[in-house]
C-alpha positions in Angstrom: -33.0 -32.6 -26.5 -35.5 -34.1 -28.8 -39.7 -34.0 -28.9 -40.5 -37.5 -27.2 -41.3 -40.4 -30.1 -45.2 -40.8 -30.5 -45.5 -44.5 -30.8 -49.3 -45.3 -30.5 -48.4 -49.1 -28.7 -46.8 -50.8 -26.2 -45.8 -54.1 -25.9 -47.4 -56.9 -24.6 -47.8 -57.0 -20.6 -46.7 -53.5 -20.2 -48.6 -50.2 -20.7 -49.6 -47.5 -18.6 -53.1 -47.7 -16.6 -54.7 -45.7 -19.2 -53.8 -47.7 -22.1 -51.1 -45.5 -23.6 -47.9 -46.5 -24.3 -45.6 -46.7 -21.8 -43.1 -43.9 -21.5 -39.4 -43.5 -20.8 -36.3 -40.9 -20.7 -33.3 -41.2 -21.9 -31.0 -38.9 -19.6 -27.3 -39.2 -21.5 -24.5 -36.5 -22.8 -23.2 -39.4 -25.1 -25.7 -38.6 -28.6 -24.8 -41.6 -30.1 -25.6 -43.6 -27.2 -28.6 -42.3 -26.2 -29.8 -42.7 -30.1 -29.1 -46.6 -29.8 -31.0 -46.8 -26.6 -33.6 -44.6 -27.9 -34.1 -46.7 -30.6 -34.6 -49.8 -28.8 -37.0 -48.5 -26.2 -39.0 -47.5 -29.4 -38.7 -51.0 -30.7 -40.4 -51.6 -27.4 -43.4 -49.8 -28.5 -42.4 -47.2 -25.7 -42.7 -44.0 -25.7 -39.0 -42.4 -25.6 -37.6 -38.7 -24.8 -34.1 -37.9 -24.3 -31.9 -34.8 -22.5 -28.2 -34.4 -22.8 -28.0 -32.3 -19.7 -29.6 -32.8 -16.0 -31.5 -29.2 -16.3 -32.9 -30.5 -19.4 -33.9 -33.8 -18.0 -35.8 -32.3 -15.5 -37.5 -30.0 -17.7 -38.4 -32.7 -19.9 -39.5 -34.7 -17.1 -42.0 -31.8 -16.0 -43.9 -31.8 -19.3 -43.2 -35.3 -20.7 -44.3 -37.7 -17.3 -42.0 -40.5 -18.0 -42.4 -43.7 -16.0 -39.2 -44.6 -16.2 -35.8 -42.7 -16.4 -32.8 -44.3 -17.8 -30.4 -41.7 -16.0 -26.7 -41.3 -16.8 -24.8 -40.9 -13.8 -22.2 -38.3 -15.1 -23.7 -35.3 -16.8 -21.8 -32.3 -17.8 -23.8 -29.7 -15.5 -25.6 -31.8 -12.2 -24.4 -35.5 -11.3 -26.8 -38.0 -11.9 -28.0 -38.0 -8.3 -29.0 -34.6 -8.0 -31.4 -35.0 -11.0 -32.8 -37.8 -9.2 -33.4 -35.9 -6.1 -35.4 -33.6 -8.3 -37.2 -36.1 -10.6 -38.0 -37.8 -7.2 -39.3 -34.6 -5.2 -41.8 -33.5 -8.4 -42.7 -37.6 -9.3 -42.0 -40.2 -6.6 -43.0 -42.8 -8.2 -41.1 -42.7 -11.2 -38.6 -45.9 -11.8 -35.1 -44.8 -12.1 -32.5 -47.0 -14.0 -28.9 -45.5 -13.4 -26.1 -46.3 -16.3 -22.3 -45.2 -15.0 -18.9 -46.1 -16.8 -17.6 -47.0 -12.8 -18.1 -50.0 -11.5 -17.3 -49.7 -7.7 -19.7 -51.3 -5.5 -19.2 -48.0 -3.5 -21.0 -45.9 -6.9 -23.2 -48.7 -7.3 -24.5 -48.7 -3.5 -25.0 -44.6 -4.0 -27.3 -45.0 -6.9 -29.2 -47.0 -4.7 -29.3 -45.5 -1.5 -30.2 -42.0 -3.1 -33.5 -43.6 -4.5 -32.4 -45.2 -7.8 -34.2 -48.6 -8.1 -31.4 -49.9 -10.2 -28.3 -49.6 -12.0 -26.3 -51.1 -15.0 -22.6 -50.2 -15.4 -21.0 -49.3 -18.8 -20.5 -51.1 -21.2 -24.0 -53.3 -21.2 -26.1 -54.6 -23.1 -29.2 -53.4 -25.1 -31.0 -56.5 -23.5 -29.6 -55.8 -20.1 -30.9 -52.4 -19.9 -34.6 -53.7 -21.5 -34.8 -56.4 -19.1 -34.3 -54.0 -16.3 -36.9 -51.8 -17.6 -39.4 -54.4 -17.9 -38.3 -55.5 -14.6 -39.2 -52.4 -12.9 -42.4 -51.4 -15.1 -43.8 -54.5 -14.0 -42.6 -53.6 -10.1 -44.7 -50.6 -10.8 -47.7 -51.9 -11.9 -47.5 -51.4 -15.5 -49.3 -55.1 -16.7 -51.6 -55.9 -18.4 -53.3 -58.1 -15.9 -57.0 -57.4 -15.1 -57.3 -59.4 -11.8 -60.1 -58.2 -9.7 -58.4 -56.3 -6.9 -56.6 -58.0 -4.7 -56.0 -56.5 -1.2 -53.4 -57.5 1.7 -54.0 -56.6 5.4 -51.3 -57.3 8.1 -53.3 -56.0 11.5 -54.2 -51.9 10.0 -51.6 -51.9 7.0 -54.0 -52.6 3.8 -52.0 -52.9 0.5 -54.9 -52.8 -2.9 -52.4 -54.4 -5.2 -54.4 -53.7 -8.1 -54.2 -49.6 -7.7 -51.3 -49.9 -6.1 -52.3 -47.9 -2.6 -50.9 -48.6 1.0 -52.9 -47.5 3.6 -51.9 -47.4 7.4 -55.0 -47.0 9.7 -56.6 -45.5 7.2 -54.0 -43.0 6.0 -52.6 -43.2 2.6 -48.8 -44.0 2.4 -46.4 -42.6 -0.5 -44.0 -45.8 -1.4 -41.3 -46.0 -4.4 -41.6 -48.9 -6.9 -39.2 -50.5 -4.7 -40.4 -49.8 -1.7 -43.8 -51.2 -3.0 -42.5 -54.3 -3.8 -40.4 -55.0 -1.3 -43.9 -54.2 1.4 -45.6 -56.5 -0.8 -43.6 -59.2 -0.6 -43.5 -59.3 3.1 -47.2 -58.8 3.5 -47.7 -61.8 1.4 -45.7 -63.5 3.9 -47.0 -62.7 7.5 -45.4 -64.0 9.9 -42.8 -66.0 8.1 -39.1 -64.7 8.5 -37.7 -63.6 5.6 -33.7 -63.4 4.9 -31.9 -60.9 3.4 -31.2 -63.2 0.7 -34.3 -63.8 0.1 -35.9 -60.2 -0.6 -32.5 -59.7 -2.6 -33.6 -62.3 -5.0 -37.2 -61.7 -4.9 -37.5 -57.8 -4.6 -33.9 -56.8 -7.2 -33.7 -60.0 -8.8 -30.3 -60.5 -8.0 -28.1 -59.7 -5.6 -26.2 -56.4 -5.8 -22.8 -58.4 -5.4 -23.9 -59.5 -2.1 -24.7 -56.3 -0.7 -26.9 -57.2 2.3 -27.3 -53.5 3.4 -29.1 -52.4 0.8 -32.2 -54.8 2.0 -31.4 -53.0 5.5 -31.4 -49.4 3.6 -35.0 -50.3 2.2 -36.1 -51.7 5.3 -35.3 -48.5 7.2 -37.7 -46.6 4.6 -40.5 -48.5 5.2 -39.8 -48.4 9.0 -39.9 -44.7 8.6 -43.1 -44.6 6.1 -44.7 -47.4 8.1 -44.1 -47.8 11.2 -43.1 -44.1 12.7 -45.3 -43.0 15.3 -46.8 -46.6 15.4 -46.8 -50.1 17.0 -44.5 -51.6 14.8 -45.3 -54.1 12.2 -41.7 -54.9 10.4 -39.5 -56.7 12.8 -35.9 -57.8 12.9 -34.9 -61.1 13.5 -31.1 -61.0 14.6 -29.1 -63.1 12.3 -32.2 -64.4 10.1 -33.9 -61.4 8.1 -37.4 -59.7 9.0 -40.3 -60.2 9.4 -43.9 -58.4 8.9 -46.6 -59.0 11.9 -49.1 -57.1 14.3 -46.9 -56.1 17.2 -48.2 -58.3 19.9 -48.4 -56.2 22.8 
């Protein structure tokens, strides 16, 4: 484990709400590897720290606040998704990027289902993994757009893009990265029916080898964070996709 880089800037588009740089964890038992990615995260103008081990990551992760984990799915102490389940219970909204050396869709799927918001398989590219990041930074709000705020209301859900809050009659609601963008992009499409396809492409950017459930996985999150206890405002459409609209009776 190494004392997290002190770069003083990020670059262009991406940096954290107060101005810092941007910062990220590198979460690998392979030294060598985790020095190349290091390295290019710094080129970045990120912000990197690194742990060998999954206790160590989430040590680190206490004291270092990354907003994004590149996590290593095999570690020599706790499996990948175990630290996740930690990172996630003491930051939610941290964006979690697994790397694995198996390329099942069955390991991919996991990654995904227990919270990761994406995944590259071994070997990859140094651009691959960048694009990611930069993929899900901007997901979470880390741009350096200064729009006014911009709000979205579909019947008592309010989404304020610009602090990136969901509200539910008034009540604050907890999202992921994912989650967030995946609500966003169906509240700026009330009423319009939305295929699976179509949130695939727009929400991950591509398509997860055609894996349709995972748009049904996220869906049944929201439903849970959104809709339980409610009239219900995300609606399935058999054999099209979903839909977000004020139940009408």
């Amino acid at each position: 484990m190494r004392n997290p880089d002190t770069t003083s800037s990020s670059p262009a588009g991406l940096h954290r709400s107060d101005g810092s740089a941007v910062r990220v964890l590198v979460v690998d038992d392979e030294p060598d590897l985790a020095e190349i990615l290091s390295d290019a995260l710094r080129y970045e103008g990120w912000e990197v720290s690194t742990a060998g081990t999954g206790e160590d990551a989430v040590a680190v992760a206490r004291d270092f606040s990354p907003d994004a984990v590149v996590l290593d799915m095999m570690l020599p102490d706790i499996n990948g998704l175990d630290v996740l389940r930690r990172l996630r219970a003491q930051a939610p909204g941290v964006c979690v990027l697994f790397l694995t050396a198996r390329d099942a869709v069955e390991d991919r799927i996991a990654g995904i289902t227990a919270g990761g918001d994406d995944y590259v398989t071994k070997p990859f590219s140094l651009e691959e993994v960048l694009a990611r990041l930069r993929g899900l930074l901007r997901r979470a709000g880390m741009t350096r757009a200064t729009d006014e705020a911009t709000l979205l209301a579909v019947g008592d859900l309010v989404m304020d893009e610009d602090v990136r809050e969901v509200s539910r009659g008034g009540r604050l609601v907890d999202l992921t990265p994912t989650e967030f963008e995946l609500l966003r992009f169906l509240m700026r499409n009330p009423r319009r029916v939305l295929s699976k396809a179509q949130i695939l492409d727009r929400v991950w950017s591509y398509d997860f080898g055609g894996q349709a459930h995972v748009v049904e996985l996220y869906i049944s999150y929201l439903r849970k964070k959104i809709d339980a206890g409610r009239s219900p405002l995300i609606h399935t459409v058999r054999g099209v996709g979903y839909v977000l609209k004020p139940d009408p009776s």
